[in-house]
C-alpha positions as CSV (number, residue, x, y, z in Angstrom):
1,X,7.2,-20.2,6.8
2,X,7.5,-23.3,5.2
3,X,6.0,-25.6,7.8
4,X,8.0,-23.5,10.6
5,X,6.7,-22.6,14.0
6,X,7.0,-19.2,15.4
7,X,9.6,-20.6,17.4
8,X,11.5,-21.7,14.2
9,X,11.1,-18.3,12.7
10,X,14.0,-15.4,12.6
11,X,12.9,-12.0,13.7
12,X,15.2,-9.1,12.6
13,X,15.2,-5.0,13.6
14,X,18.1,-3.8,10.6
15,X,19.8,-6.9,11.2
16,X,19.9,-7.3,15.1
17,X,17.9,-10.0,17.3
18,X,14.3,-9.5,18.6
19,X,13.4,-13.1,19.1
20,X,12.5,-13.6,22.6
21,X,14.2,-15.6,24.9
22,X,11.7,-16.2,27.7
23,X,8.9,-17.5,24.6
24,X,8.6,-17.3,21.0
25,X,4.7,-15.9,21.5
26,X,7.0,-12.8,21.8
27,X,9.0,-12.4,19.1
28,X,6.9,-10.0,17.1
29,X,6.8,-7.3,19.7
30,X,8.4,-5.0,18.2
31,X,9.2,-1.7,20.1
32,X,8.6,0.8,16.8
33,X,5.5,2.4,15.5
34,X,5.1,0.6,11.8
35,X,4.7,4.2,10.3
36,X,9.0,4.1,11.1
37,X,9.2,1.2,8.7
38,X,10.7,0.9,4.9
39,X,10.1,-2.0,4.1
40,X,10.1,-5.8,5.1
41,X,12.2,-8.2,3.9
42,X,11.2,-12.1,4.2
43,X,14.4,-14.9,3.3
44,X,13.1,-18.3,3.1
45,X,14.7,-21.5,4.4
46,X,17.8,-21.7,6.7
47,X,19.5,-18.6,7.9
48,X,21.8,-19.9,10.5
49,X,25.1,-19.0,8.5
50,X,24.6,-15.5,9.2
51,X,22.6,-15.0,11.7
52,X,22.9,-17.9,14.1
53,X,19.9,-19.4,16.6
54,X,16.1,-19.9,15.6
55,X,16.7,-19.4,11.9
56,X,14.8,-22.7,10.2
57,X,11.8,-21.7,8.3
58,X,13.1,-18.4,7.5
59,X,14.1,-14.9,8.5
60,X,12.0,-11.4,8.6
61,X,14.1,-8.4,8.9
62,X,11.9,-4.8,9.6
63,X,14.1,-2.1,8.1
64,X,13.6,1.6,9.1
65,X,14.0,4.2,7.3
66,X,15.7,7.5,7.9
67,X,13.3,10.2,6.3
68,X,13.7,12.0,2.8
69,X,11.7,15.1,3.6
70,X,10.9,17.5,6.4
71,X,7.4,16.8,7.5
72,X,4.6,16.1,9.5
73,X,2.4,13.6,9.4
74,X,-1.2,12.3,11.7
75,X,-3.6,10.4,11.3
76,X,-6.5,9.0,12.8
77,X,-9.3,5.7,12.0
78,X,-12.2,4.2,13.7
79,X,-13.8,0.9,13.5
80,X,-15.6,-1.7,14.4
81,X,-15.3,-3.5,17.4
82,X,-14.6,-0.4,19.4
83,X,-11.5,0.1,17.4
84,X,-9.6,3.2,16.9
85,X,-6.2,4.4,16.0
86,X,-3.9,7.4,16.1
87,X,-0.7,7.7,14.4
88,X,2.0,10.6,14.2
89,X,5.5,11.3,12.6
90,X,7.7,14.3,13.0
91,X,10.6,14.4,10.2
92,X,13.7,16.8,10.0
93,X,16.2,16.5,6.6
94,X,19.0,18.2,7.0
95,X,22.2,18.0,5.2
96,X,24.0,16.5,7.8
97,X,21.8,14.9,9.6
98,X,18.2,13.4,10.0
99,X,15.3,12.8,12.8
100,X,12.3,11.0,12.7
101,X,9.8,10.6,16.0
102,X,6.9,8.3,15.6
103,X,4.3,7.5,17.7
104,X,1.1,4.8,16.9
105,X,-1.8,4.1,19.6
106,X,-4.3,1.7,19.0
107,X,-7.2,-0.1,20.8
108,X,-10.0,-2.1,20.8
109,X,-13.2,-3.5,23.0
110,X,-12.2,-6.9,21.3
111,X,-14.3,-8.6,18.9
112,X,-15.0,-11.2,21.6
113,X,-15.3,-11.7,25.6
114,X,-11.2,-11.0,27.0
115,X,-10.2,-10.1,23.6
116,X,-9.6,-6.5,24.2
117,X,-6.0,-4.6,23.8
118,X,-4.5,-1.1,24.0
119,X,-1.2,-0.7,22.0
120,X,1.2,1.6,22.4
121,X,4.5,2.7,20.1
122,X,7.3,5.2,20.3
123,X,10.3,5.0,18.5
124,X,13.0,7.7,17.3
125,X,15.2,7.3,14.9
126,X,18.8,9.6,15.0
127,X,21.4,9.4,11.3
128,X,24.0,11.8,11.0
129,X,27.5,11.7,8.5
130,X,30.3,11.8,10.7
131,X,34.1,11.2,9.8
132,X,33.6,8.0,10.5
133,X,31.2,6.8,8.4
134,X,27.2,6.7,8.6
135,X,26.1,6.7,12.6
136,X,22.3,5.6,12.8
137,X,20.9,5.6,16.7
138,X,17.8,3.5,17.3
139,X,15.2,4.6,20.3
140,X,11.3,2.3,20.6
141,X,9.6,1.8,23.3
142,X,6.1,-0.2,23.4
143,X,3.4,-1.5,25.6
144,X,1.0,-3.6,24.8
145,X,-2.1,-5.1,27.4
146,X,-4.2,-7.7,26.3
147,X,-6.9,-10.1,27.1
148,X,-5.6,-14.0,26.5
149,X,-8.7,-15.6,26.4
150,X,-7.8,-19.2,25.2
151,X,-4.0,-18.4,24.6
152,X,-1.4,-20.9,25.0
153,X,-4.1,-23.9,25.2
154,X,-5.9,-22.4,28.4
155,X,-10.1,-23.1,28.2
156,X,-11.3,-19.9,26.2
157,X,-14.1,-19.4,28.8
158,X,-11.2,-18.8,31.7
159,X,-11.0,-14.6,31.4
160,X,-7.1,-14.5,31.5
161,X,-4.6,-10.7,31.2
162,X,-1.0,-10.1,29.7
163,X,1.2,-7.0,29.3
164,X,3.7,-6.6,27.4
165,X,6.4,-4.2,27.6
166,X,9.6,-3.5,25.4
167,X,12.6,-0.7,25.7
168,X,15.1,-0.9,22.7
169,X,18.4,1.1,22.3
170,X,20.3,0.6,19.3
171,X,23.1,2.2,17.3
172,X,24.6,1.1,14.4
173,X,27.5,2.9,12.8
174,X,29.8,2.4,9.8
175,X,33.6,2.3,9.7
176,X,34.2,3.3,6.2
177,X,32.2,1.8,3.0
178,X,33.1,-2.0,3.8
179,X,32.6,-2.1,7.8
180,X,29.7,-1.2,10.2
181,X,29.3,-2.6,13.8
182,X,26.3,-2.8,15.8
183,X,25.3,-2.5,19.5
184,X,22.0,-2.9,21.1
185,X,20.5,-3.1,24.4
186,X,16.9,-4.7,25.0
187,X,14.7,-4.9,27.7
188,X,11.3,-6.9,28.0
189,X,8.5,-7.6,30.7
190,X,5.9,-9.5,30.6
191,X,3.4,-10.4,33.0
192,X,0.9,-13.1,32.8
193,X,-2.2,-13.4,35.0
194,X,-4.1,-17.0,34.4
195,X,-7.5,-16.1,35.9
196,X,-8.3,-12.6,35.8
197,X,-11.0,-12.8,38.8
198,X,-8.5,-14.4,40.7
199,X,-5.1,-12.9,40.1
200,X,-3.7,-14.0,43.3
201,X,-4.1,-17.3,42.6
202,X,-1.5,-17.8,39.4
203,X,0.5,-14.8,38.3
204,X,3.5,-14.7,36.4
205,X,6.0,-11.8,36.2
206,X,9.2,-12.2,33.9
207,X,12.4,-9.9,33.1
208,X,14.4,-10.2,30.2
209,X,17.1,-8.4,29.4
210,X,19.8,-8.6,26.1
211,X,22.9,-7.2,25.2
212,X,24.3,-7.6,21.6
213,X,27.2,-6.5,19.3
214,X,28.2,-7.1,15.9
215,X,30.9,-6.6,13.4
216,X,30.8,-7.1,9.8
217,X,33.1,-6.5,6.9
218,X,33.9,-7.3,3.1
219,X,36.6,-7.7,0.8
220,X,37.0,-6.9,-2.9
221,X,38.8,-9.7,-4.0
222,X,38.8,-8.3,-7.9
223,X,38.9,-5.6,-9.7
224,X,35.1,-5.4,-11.1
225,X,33.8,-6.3,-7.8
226,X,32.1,-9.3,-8.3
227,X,34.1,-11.3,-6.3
228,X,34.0,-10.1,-2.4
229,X,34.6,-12.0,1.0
230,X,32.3,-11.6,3.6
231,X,33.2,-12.3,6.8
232,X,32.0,-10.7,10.9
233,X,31.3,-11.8,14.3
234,X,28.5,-11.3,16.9
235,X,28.2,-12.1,20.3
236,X,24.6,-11.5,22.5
237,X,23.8,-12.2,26.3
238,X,20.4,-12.7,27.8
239,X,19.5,-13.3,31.1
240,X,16.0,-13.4,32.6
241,X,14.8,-13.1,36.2
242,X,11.5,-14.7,36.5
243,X,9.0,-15.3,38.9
244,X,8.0,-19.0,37.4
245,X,11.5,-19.6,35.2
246,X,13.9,-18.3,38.1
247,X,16.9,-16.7,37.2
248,X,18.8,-17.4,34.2
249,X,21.5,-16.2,32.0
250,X,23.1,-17.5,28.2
251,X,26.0,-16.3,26.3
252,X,26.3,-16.6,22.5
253,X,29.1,-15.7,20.5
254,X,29.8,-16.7,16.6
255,X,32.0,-15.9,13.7
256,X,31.2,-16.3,10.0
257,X,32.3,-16.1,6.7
258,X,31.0,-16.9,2.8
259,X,32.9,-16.2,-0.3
260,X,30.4,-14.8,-3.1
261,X,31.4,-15.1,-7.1
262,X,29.2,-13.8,-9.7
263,X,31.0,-14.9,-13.4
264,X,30.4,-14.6,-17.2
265,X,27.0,-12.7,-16.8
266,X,26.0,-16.5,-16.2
267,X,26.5,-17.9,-12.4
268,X,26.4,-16.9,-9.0
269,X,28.4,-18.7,-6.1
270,X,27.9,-18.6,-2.6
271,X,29.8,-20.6,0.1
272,X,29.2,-19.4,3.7
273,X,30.3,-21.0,6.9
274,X,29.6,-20.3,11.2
275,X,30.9,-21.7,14.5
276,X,28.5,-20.4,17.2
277,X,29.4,-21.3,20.8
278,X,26.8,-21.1,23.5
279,X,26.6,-21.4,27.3
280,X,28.3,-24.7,28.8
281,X,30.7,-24.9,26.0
282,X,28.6,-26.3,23.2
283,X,28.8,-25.6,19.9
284,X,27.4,-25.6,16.4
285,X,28.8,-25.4,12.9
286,X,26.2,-24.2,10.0
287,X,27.3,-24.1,6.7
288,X,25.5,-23.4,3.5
289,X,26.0,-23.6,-0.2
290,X,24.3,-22.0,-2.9
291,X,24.4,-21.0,-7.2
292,X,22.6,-20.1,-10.0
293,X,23.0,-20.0,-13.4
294,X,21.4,-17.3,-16.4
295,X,20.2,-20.5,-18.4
296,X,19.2,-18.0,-20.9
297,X,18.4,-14.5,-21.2
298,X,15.3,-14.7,-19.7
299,X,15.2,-18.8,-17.5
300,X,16.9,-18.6,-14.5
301,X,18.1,-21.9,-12.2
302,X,18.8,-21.4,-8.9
303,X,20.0,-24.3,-6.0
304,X,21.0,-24.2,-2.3
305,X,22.1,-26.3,0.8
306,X,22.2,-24.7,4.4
307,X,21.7,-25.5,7.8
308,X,19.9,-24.1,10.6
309,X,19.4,-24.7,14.7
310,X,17.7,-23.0,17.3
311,X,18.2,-23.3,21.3
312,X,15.1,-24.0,23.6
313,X,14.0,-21.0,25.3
314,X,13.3,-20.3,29.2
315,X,9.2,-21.1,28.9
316,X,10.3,-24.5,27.6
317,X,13.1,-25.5,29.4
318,X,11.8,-24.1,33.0
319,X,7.9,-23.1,32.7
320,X,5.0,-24.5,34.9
321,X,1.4,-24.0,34.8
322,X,-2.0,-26.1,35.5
323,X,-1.8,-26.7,31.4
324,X,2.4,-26.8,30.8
325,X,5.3,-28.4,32.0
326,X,8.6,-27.5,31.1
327,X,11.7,-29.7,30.5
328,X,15.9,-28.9,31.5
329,X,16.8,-31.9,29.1
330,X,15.4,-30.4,26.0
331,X,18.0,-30.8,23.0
332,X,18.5,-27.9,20.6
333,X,16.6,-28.0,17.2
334,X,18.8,-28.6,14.1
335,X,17.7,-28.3,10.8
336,X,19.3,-28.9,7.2
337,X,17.3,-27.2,4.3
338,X,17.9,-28.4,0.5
339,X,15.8,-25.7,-2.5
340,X,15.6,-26.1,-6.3
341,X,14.0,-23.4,-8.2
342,X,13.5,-21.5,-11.4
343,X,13.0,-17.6,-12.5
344,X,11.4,-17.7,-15.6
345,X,10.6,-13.9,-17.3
346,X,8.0,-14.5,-19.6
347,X,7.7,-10.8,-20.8
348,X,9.2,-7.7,-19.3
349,X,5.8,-7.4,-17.5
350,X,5.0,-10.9,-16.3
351,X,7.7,-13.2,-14.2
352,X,7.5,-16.8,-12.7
353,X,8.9,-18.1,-9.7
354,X,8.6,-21.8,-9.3
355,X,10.6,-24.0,-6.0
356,X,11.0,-27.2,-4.5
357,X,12.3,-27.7,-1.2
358,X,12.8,-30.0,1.5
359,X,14.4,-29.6,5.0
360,X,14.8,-32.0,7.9
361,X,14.5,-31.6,11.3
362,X,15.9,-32.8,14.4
363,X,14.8,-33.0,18.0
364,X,11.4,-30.4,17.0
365,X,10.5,-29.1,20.5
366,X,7.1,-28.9,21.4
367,X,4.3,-29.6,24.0
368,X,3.1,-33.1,24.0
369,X,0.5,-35.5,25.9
370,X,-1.2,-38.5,25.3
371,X,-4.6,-38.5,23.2
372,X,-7.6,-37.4,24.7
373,X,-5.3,-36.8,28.5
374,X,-6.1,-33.9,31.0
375,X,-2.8,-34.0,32.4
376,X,-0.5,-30.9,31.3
377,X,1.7,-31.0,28.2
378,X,5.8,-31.7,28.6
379,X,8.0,-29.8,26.6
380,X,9.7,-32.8,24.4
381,X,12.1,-33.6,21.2
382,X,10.3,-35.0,18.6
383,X,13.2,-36.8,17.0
384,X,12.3,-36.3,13.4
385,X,10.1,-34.1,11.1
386,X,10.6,-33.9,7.4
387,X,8.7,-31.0,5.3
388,X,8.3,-31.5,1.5
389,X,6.7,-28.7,-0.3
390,X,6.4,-26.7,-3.5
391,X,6.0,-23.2,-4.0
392,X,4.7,-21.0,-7.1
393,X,4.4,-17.2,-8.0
394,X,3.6,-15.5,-10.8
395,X,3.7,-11.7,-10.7
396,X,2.2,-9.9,-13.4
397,X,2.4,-6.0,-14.5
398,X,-0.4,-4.6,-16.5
399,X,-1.0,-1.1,-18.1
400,X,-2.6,1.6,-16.0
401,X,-0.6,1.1,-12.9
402,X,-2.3,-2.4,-12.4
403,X,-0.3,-5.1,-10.5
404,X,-1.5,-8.9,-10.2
405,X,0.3,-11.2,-8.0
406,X,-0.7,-15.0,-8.1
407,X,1.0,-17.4,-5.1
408,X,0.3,-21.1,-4.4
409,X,2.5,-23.2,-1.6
410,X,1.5,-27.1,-1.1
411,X,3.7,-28.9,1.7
412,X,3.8,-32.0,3.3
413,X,5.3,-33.3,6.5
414,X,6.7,-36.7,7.6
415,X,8.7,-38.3,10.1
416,X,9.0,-40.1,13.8
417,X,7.1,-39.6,16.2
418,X,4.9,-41.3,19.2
419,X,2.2,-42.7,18.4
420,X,-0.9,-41.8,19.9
421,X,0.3,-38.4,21.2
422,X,-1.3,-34.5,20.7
423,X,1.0,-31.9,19.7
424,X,0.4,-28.2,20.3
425,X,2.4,-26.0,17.7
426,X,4.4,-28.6,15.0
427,X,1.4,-29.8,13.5
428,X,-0.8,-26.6,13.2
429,X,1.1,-26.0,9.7
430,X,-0.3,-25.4,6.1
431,X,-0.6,-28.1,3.7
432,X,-1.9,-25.9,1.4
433,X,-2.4,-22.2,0.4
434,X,-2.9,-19.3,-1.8
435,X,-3.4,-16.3,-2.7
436,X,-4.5,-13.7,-5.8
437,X,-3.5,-9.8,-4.3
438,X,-4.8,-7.1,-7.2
439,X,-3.4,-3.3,-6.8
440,X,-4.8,-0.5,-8.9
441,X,-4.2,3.3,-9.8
442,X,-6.8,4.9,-11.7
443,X,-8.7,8.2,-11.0
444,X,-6.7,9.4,-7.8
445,X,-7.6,5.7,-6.0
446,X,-5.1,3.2,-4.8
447,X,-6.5,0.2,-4.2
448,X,-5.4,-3.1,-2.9
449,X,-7.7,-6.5,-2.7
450,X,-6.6,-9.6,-1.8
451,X,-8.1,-13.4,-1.5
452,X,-6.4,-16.0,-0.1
453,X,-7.3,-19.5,0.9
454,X,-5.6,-21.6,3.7
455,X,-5.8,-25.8,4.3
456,X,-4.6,-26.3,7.6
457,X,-3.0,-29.4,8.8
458,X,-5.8,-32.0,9.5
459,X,-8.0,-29.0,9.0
460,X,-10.9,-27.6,6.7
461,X,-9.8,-25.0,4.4
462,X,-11.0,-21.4,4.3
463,X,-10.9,-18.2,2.9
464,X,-9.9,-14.7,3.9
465,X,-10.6,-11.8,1.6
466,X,-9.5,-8.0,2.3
467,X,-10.0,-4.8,0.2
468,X,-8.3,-1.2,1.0
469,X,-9.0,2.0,-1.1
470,X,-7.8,5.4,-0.6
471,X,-8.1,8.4,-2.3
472,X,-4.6,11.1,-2.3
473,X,-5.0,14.7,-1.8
474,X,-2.5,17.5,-1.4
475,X,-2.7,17.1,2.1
476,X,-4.8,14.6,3.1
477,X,-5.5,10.7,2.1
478,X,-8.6,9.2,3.5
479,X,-9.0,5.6,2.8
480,X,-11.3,2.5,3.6
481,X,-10.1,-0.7,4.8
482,X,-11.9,-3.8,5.1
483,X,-10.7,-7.4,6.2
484,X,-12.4,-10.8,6.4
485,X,-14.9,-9.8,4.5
486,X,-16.6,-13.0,4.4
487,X,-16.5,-13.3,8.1
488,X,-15.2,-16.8,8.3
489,X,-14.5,-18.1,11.6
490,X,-10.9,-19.8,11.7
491,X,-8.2,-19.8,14.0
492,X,-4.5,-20.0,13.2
493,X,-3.6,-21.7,16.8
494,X,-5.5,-24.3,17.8
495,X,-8.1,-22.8,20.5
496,X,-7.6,-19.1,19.7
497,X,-10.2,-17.4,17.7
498,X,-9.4,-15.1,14.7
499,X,-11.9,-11.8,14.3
500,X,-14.6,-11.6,11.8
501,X,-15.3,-9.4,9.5
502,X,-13.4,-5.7,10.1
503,X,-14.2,-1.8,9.1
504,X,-11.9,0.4,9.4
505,X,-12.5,4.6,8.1
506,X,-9.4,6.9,8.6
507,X,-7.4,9.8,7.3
508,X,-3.5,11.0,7.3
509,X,-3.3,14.0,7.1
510,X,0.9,15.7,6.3
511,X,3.0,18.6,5.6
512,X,5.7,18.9,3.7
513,X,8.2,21.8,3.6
514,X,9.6,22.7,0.6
């Protein structure tokens, strides 16, 4: 997101941490089924304020939802590259109280040599109304083998194995209309062998375990409610036990607060403010500023200031393999984010979203050697990288259930660096990109295409174009997906190959009580 790495990118279950402290190549293993999913919500720029560590580019929070009807749900698809899935949810609605169990499995032969994976999803999901307030209990579980054939900038031809595992507990519960607190425990293997005909000869076997907790509250500070205080703390503990990174632990604790104003039909105000301390006594204040104002009826203006750091994790500070080298000295990231933009509603149908933004960052880790080097890459700071960028959107309703969305991002990064020096992650962003997404409803079909075109730092661009149809029954929607349908080859990390062209046939099939 905006020139971020995955490192530099938030990852949220209903507001509580998944990013992973032994290595961001984890933070999207998720330990729920996406069939227990809402909806997913995406905040650009610096989070920081509220949520502390890793928060630069942006923030992606999953939100579950606790089910509306009692029903049953499975489903089933086959496709190419020995693909095939198998999906199931169980829902109870009660007054009272609601259950939801989910379950997705998923594998695949691999679309190349040591590109084959078996995934596996469990999750159940607990609300009931209780004198208290709202109580919401959180179960998942996942696991999730793969072959790693030319991950983390190992020679593609070298037949390398991971597996994945993740528990989650979680259980959040209100105190009233204005407070909820959260607790969550996390667990998470991983184990990493380097040459799978040899996996004596370099295997890897990490631990991680979290602990978190969070309180949050607002104020009414008028009558009409639209002035209100926010304000909470949050404090989280990991520790890892690793067979490479040793045996580590980190405590993080902060406290926040942001006043919010909206006025005269006309402006919005936020001001928001954190301390987070961390292991060893450090500390780091991230405030952020923000306001807009109804221009007119129908032009919106819209301006913010924030700032954002994250902390190294264990693969950088400790790791070593024949290809990377660690580094105990590395500096924490900070960031400080500065976004224009305008809303502009055109029509009641059609709406424009145009933004300028620019952040600057701070001691950038990542992997670094010297040009055309076989030595390993050291974990370093790169002492400055600036992103510039602009982003446009133009969403567009149209009669018979017809949606067009039209999005265009161009960015641009400067700053200080070594000369003469390959990176491995902060330069594999996206000067420029877009994308045209078309949904339809017409004659019992929902349909959903989408091309999009991506110019990769010092890279060629290419396209990507994807199409799903289904058809909705009384019981019963089969549907069609396609992706890549122009098969281009393309890889989104340097070394790692992206599939090619995709089928995929299925069917849901559900019940619904009355």
């Amino acid at each position: 997101i905006r020139g971020a790495s995955y490192e530099e990118t938030l990852i949220l279950l209903n507001g509580l941490r998944l990013n992973d402290a032994q290595t961001g190549h984890n933070n999207l293993d998720i330990p729920f089924p996406f069939a227990s999913l809402e909806r997913i919500e995406v905040m650009k720029g610096a989070g920081s304020t509220l949520y502390g560590s890793d928060a630069l580019g942006g923030t992606v929070n999953f939100i579950t939802a606790a089910p509306r009807h009692t029903e049953v749900r499975a489903g089933a698809a086959m496709g190419n590259f020995g693909t095939n899935q198998q999906d199931a949810a169980l829902s109870l609605v009660r007054r009272k109280f609601t259950e939801q169990l989910s379950l997705t499995r998923e594998l695949s032969t691999g679309f190349t040599a040591d590109r084959n994976y078996r995934n596996l999803a469990v999750a159940s999901e607990t609300t009931r109304n209780t004198a208290l307030g709202h109580t919401d209990i959180l179960l998942g579980l996942s696991d999730r083998p793969y072959g790693a054939a030319g991950f983390y900038g190992v020679t593609a031809s070298i037949p390398s194995f991971e597996r994945d595992k993740a528990w989650m507990a979680a259980w959040k519960q209100a105190l009233g209309k204005q407070t909820t607190a959260d607790f969550a425990y996390r667990r998470h293997t991983d184990v990493y062998i380097y040459t799978l005909a040899d996996p004596a000869a370099y295997e890897n076997n990490h631990l991680a375990e979290y602990y978190q907790a969070s309180a949050r509250r607002y104020e009414k500070l008028n009558g009409d409610d639209t002035v209100r205080l926010y304000y909470g703390a949050d404090a989280m503990r990991e520790h890892i036990n690793s067979s490479n990174l040793g045996v580590h632990a980190r405590d993080q604790a902060g406290v926040y607060a942001a006043f919010d104003a909206r006025a005269l039909r006309h402006f919005s105000f936020n001001a928001g403010v954190r301390e987070e301390l961390y292991t060893g006594g450090r500390q780091v204040f991230s405030p952020s500023l923000s306001g807009a104002y109804w221009a007119t009826s129908r032009v919106k203006l819209r301006a913010s200031v924030s700032h954002a750091f994250r902390l190294p994790d264990y693969t950088e500070l400790y790791y070593s393999d024949p290809v990377h080298t660690g580094n105990p000295t590395l500096k924490p990231e900070t960031s400080w984010s500065y976004e224009g933009g305008t809303q502009v509603y055109l029509a009641r149908e059609l709406t424009v979203d145009a933004a300028v933004f620019h952040h600057r960052d701070t001691n950038v880790i990542d992997y670094a050697r010297a040009i055309g080097a076989t030595t390993p890459y050291v974990a370093g700071n790169i002492q400055q990288l600036n992103f510039t960028g602009t982003e446009l959107a133009l969403r567009w309703q149209l009669p018979h259930q017809q949606r067009i969305a039209l999005a265009y991002a161009a960015l641009h990064g400067a700053g200080s660096w070594p000369a003469n020096t390959q990176y491995l992650y902060a330069f594999n962003y996206a000067e420029q990109s877009g994308s045209a997404t078309w949904w339809s409803k017409a004659c019992g079909f929902d349909s959903r295409f989408r091309l999009s075109a991506v110019q990769r730092y010092g890279g060629n661009p290419y396209p990507l174009v994807e199409w799903t149809v289904g058809r909705e029954f009384r019981y019963a929607t089969p549907y069609v997906q396609l992706t890549n349908l122009t098969d281009t080859k393309y890889q989104e990390i340097s070394g790692v190959a992206m599939p090619g062209r995709g089928v995929m046939g299925g069917v849901e099939l559900r019940w619904r009580a009355k």
